[in-house]
N, C-alpha and C positions, 0 to 999 in steps of 0.2 A: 580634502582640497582646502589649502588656505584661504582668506579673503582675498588678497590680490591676484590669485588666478582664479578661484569663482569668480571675480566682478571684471577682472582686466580682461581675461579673454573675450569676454565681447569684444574688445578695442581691435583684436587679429581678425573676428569674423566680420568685422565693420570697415576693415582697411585703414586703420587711423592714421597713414602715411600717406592718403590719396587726398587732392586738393578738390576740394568741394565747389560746385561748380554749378550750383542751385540757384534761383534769383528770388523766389519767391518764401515766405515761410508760412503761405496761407495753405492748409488742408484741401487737397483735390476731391472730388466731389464723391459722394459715398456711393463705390458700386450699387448695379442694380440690384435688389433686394435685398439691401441692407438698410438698417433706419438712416434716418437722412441724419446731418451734422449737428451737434448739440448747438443751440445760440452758446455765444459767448456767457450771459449770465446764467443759462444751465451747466455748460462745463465747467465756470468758477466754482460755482456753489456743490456741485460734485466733487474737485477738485478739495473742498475745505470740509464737502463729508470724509472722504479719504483721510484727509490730516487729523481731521479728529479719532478716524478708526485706527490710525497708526498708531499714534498716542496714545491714546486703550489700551493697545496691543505691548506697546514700548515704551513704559511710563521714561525711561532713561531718555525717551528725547524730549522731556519738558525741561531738561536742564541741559543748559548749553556747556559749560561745565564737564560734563561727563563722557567716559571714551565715546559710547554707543553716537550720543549724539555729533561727536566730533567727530567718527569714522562715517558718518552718515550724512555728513554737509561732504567729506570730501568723494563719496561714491555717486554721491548726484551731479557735482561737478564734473567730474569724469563721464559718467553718462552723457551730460548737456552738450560735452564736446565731441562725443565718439556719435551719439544719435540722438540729434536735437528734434528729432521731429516726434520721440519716444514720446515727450511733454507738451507736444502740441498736439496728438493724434489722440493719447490714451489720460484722463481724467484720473484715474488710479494709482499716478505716480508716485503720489507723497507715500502711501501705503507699500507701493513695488518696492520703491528704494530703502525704505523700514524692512521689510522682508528682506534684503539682498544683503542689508550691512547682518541682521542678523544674524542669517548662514552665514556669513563667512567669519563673525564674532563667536558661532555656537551662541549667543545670548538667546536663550529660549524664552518664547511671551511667557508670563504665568497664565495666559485666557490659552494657554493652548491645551489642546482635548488633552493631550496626554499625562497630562496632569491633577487630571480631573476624573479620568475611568478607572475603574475599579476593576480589575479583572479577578476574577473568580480562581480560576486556580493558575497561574505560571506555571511556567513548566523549563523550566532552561536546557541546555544541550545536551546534560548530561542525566536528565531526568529529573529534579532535583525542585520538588512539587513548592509552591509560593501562597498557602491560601487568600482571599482578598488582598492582593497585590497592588499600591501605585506607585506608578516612580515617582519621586519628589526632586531628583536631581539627574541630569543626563552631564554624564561629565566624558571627555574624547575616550576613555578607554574602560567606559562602562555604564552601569549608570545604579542608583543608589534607590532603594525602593524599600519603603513601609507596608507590612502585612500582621497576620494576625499574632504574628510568634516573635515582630520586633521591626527589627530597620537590620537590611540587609546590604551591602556594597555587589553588584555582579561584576566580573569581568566580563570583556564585549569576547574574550573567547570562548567563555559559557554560554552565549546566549546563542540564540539560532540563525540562521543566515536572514530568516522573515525578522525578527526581534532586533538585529544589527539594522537591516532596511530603517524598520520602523524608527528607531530611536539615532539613526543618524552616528553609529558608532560601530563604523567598521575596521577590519583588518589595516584597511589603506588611511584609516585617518590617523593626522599628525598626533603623536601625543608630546605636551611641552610640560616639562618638569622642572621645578624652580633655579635647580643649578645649570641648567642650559640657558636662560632664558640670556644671560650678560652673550653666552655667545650663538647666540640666534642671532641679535642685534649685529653683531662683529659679522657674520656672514648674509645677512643683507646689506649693510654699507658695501661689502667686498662687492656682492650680484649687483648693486647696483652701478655700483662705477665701474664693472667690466663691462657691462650689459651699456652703458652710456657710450664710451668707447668706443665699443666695439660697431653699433648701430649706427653712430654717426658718422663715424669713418667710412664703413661700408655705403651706409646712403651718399655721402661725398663722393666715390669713387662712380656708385652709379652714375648719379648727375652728372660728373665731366663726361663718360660716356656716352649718355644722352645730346648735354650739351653741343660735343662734337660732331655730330649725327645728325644736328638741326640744318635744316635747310634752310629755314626761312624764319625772317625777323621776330614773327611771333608766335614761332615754335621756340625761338631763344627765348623770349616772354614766358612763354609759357612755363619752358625749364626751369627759368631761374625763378620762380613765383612759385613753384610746387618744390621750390628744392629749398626756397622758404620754410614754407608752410611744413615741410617735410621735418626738419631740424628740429624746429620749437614743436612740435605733435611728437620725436620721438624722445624729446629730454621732460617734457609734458607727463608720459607714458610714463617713463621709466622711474619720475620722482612721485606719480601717483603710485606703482608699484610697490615702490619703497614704503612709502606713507602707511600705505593700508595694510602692509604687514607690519609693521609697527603697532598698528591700533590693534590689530590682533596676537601680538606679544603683551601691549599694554593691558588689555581685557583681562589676559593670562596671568600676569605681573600683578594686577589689582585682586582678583581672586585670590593668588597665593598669598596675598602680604607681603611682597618682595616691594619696600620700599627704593631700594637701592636701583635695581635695575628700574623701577616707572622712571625713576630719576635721569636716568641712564638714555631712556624711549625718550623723556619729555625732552632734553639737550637734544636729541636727533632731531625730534618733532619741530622743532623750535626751526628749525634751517633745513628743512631735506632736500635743498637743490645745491649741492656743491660747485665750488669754483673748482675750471673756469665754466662751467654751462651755467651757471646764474647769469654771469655778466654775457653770456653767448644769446640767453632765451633775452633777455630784456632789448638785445640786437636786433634780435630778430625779429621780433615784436613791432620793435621802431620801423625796421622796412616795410615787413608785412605790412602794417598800417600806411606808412607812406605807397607802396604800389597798389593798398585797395582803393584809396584815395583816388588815384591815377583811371581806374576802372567804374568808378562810380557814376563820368556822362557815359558808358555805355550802356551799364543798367539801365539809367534811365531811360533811355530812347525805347526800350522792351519790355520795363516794368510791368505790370499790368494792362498792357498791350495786345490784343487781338495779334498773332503773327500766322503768317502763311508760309509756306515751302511750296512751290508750284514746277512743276512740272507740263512744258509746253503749254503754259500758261495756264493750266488748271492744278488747282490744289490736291496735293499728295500727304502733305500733315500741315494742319493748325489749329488753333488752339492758343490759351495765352501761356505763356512759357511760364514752369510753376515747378521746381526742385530739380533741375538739371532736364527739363522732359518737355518737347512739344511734342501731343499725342505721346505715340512708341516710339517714336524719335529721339535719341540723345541733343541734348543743346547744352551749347559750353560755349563760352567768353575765354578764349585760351589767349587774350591778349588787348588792351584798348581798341576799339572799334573793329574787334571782330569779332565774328561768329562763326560755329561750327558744328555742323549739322550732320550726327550719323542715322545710318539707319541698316535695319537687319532684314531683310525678305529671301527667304527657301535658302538660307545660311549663304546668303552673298551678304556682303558689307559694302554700303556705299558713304561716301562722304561730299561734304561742300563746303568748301571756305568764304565764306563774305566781306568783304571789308566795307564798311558801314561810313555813313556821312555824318556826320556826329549835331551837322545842322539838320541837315534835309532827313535825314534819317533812311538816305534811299542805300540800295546795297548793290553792292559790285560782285559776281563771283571773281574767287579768284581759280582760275582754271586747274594753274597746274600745278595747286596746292589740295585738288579736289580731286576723287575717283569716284565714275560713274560709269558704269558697266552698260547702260544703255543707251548712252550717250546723246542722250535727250538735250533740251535747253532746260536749262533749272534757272530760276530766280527765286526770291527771297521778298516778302512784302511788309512792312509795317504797316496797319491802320492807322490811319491819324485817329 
């Protein structure tokens, strides 16, 4: 598996087309029986033992300079975007993402065991005895080991399906050979700009679909904000894609000695969002910003706010709204001064739309924007 689908396929199980609709970015409270939440000056200082055990691990990211490090700023960036809450939950980041560039680089730690153990006799597929065996090089289509009668090359088809496991060098891995590497490049510019295309067109088509389907003012809001945010997330996607197979052509490129093709990578590397989606993302960017803008008094009025959801006047979910969630409750902002509140019980779906005072911060249902199966009176409370 390449680096851009090891690391991008998060972005399909994450939804990276879906408008994020969280208000808070503060950590919810540690289930019961778990340790409770690091202070902030325990998770920094964790956070900077991680960086330094990366760094042990991956001397290549002390220099900025170098692929590894430069495939490994752009795989964090990617993460931040796909699942920001990855680096606000889990202290081990700086190290995860060291490990994450490095599969999909192959660039092996040298601290790693396998490098280090000494096995007593190999044995290969075909019988074919190794006395005091280490590997000293794992390369995509085998790997290259010191023993007592010399240094030997294995191919990954002599070895055994446990020996392939182990050393990360199977049947299904790419193998890149110097005279392909010019047109490896040539066919990810192709993937990407068909895949660019083809995604934004598609998501376009959805939208006016959607769009004409809205019933109400800020269900249109809502459409056209996630149809935003949908655009610049998939020219986003598809120019990280590009990137990070590049760095893993360049890795390749820089091992071989092929100066001509790094040459070749570094020109690509240098611009990987082609027109016209450069000047489309920087658009979009502009609105985006311009309609969060526009959203910003609603936040605040629920910021860090105690809210309620009541039910014939007694509360059903509260809590203060904190990553799209009060309680088990969905909550989502699908538009300036309003709110929208799902929820799931014995697989019924209820909903309720509010439309907010933006002074008073008092809320209005809106009826027949809402379904309630039990046809209760529902209201909505801010705390002062």
């Amino acid at each position: 598996m390449n680096l851009s689908s090891s690391i991008l396929k998060l972005a399909l199980k994450a939804g990276f087309i879906c408008l994020p609709l969280c208000l808070s970015t503060f950590s919810p409270a540690a289930p019961f029986g778990r340790p409770a939440p690091l202070s902030s000056e325990e998770f920094a200082k964790k956070v900077e033992e991680s960086r330094k055990e990366a760094l042990l691990r991956y001397p290549d990211l002390g220099d900025t300079t170098s692929i590894f490090s430069r495939a490994a700023k752009v795989v964090e960036a990617h993460y931040r975007r796909v699942k920001p809450y990855e680096f606000e939950d889990h202290w081990n980041y700086p190290l995860k993402m060291a490990e994450a560039t490095a599969s999909g680089l192959r660039a092996f730690s040298p601290l790693d065991p396998i490098f280090s153990e000494v096995i007593p006799i190999l044995t290969t597929k075909d019988g074919t005895d190794y006395p005091r065996a280490r590997v000293t090089k794992v390369h995509r289509d085998g790997i290259t080991i010191a023993h007592d009668g010399g240094t030997e090359f294995i191919h990954r088809t002599k070895l055994t399906d446990t020996q392939q496991d182990k050393y990360d060098t199977r049947w299904s891995t790419e193998v890149l050979l110097p005279a392909q590497l010019a047109h490896l490049v040539e066919s990810a510019i192709r993937e990407r700009d068909q895949n660019l295309k083809v995604f934004t067109t598609t998501s376009k088509w959805a939208y006016e679909e959607r769009l004409a389907g809205a019933k109400f003012d800020f269900e249109r809001e809502e459409r056209e904000r996630g149809h935003e945010f949908t655009q610049a997330s998939i020219i986003r996607h598809h120019c990280d894609h590009f990137t990070l197979r590049l760095f893993e052509l360049a890795y390749a490129a820089h091992e071989f000695g092929q100066k001509e093709a790094m040459e070749r990578i570094e020109r690509e590397l240098g611009d990987p969002v082609p027109e016209p989606y450069k000047t489309q993302l920087k658009e979009w960017d502009e609105k985006i910003k311009a309609r969060n803008a526009r959203y910003e008094e609603t936040y605040a009025l629920v910021r860090g706010k105690r809210c309620e959801l009541l039910r014939d006047g007694q509360p059903v979910r509260e809590g203060i709204p904190k990553r799209g969630m009060l309680g088990s409750a969905r909550f989502e902002i699908p538009a300036p001064e309003h709110i929208r509140i799902v929820t799931y019980e014995l697989n019924v779906s209820s909903q309720w739309v509010f439309k907010l005072d933006p002074k008073s911060g008092e809320a209005t249902l809106i009826a027949e924007a809402s379904k309630d199966e039990q046809g209760a009176t529902i209201s909505f409370r801010i705390e002062k």
